[in-house]
C-alpha positions as CSV (number, residue, x, y, z in Angstrom):
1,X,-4.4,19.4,-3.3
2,X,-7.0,20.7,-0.9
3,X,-6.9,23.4,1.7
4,X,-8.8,22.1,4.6
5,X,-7.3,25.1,7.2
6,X,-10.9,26.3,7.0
7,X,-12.5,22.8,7.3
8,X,-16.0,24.7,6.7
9,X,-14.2,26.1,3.6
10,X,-11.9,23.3,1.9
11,X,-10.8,24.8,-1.7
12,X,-8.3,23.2,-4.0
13,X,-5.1,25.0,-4.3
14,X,-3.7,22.2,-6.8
15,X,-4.1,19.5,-9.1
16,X,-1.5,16.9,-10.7
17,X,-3.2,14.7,-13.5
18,X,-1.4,11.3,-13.6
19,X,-1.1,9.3,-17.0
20,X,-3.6,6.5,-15.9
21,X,-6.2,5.3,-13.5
22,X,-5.1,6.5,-9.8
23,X,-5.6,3.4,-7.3
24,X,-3.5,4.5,-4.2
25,X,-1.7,7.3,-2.0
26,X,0.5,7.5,0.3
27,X,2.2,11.5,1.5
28,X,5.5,11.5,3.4
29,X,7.3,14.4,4.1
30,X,7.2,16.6,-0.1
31,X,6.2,13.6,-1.8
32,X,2.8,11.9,-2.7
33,X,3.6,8.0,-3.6
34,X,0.9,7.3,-6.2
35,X,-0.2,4.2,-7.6
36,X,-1.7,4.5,-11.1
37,X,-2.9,1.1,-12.4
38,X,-1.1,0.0,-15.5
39,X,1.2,3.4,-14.9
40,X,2.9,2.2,-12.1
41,X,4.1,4.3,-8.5
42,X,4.3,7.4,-9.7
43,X,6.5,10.1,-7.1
44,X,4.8,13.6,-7.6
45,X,6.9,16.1,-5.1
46,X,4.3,18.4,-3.5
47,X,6.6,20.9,-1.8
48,X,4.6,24.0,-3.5
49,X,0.8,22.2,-3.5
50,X,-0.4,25.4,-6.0
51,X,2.2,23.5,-9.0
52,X,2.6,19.5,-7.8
53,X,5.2,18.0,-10.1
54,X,5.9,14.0,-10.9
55,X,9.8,13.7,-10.3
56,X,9.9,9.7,-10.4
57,X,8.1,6.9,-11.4
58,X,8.8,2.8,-11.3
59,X,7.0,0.2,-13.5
60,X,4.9,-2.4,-12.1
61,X,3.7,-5.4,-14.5
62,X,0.4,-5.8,-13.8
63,X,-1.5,-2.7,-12.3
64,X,-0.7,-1.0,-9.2
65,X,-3.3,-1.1,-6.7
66,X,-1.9,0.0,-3.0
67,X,1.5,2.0,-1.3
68,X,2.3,2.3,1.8
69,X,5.8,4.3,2.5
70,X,8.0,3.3,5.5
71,X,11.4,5.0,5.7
72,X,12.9,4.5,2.2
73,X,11.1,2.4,0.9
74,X,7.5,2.1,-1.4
75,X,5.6,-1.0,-0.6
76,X,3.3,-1.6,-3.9
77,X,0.6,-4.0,-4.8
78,X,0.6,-4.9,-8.0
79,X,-2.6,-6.4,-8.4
80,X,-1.8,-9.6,-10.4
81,X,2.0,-10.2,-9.1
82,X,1.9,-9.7,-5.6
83,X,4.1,-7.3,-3.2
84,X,6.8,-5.1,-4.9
85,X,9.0,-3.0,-3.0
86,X,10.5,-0.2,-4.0
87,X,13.5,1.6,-3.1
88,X,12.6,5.7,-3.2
89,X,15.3,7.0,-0.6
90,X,15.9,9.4,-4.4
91,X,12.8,9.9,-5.3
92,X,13.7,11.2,-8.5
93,X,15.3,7.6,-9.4
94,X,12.8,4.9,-7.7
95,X,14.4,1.1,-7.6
96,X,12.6,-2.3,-7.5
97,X,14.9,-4.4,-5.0
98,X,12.4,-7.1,-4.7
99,X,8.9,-8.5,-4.7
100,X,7.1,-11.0,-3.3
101,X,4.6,-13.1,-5.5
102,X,1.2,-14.3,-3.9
103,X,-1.0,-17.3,-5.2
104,X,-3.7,-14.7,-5.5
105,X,-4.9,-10.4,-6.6
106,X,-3.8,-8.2,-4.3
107,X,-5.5,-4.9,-3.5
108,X,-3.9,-3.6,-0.2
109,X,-1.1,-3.0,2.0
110,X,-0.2,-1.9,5.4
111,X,3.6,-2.1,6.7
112,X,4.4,-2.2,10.8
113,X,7.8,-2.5,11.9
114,X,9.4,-5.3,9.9
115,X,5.9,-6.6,8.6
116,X,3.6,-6.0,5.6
117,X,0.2,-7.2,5.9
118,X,-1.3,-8.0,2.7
119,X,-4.7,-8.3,1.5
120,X,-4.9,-11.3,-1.4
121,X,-8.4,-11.2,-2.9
122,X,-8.8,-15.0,-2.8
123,X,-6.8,-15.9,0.1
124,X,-6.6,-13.4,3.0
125,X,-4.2,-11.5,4.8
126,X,-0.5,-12.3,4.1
127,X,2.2,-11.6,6.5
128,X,5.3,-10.4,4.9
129,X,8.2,-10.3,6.8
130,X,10.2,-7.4,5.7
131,X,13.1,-6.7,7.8
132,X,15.3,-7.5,4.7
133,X,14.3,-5.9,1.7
134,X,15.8,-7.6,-0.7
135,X,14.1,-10.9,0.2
136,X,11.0,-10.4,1.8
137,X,9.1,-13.8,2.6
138,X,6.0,-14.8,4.1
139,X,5.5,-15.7,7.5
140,X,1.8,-16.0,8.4
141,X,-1.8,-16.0,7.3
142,X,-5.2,-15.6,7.7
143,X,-8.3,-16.5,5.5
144,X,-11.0,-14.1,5.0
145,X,-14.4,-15.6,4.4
146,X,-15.2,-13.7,1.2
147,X,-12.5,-11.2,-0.7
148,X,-10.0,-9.1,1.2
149,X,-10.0,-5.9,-0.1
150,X,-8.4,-3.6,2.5
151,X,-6.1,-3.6,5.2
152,X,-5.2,-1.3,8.3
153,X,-2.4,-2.1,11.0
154,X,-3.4,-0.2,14.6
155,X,-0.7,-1.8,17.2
156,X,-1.8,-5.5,17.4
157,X,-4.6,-6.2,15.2
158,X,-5.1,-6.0,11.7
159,X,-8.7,-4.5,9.9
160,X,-9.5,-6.5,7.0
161,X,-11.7,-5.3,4.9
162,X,-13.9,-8.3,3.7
163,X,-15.9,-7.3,0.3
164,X,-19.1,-9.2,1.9
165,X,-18.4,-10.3,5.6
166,X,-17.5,-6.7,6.6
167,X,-14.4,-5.8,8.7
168,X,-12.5,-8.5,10.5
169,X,-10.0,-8.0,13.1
170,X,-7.2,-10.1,13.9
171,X,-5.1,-10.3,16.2
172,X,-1.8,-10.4,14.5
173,X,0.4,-10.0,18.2
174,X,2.4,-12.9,16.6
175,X,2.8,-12.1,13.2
176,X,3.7,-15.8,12.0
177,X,0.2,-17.2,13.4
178,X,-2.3,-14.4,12.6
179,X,-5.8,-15.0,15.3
180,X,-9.2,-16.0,14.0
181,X,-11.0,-12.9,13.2
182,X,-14.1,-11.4,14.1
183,X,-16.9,-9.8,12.4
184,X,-17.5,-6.2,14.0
């Protein structure tokens, strides 16, 4: 943890070590949603950011890449097995409920309303529909020119990051026929 109230200043006033290779964060409310590779989402409660402590952790197969945390539940890429979501309303005893495999490696995630945009290396940008938990399915695409590595949702448009081509936006206004993106 680092104390940017004196942005001129920032010191560390923290530090939790996690077991493996830290890919991904996510902070809501006490709780940092950490995503350590082969270690899985690991749930560190950072209430008192002088002594963080892990109070939860779920497996993922593969490696855990990406999180992104809407209301109680952990949205996880797992690099080679796709979209894994987690149930963390306890953090202190995390739940699968369902995942969603894509052809491809995924790297990213983003989650708006009942949507998760993923990023498969190969592919594109997936469209998860996620209003249901338990059985989240896709309902769109888009194909990214090189590798998509990255993925922001900011109202209607989604920023891919492409590993070569740069950032593309699409327009993403209807989820289940993603726009032809552009190259900013």
């Amino acid at each position: 943890m680092v104390d940017v109230s004196n942005p001129a200043a920032p010191s560390e006033t923290g530090f939790y070590d996690t077991p493996g290779l830290m890919r991904g964060l996510a902070v809501v409310g006490n709780y940092a949603y950490i995503t350590d590779d082969m270690f899985g989402l690991r749930i560190v409660d950072v209430s008192n950011p002088a002594a963080p402590s892990e109070v939860g952790f779920a497996y993922m197969p593969y490696g855990a890449s990406g999180v992104m945390v809407s209301v109680n539940y952990a949205y996880v890429v797992d690099y080679g097995s796709g979209l894994r979501i987690v149930d963390v309303s306890d953090p202190t005893a995390p739940a699968e409920v369902s995942f969603y495999s894509t052809p491809g490696d995924v790297l990213a995630v983003a989650v708006a309303g009942n949507y998760a945009y993923v990023t498969d290396f190969d592919v594109g940008l997936k469209v998860v529909d996620v209003n249901n938990p338990a059985i989240p399915s896709e309902i769109g695409f888009c194909e990214s020119p090189d590798y998509a590595v990255g993925v922001t949702v900011v109202e209607n448009y989604a920023y891919v990051a492409d590993l070569h081509y740069g950032l593309r936006i699409v327009d993403v206004s209807d989820p289940t026929c993603p726009g032809r993106s552009r190259v900013i």
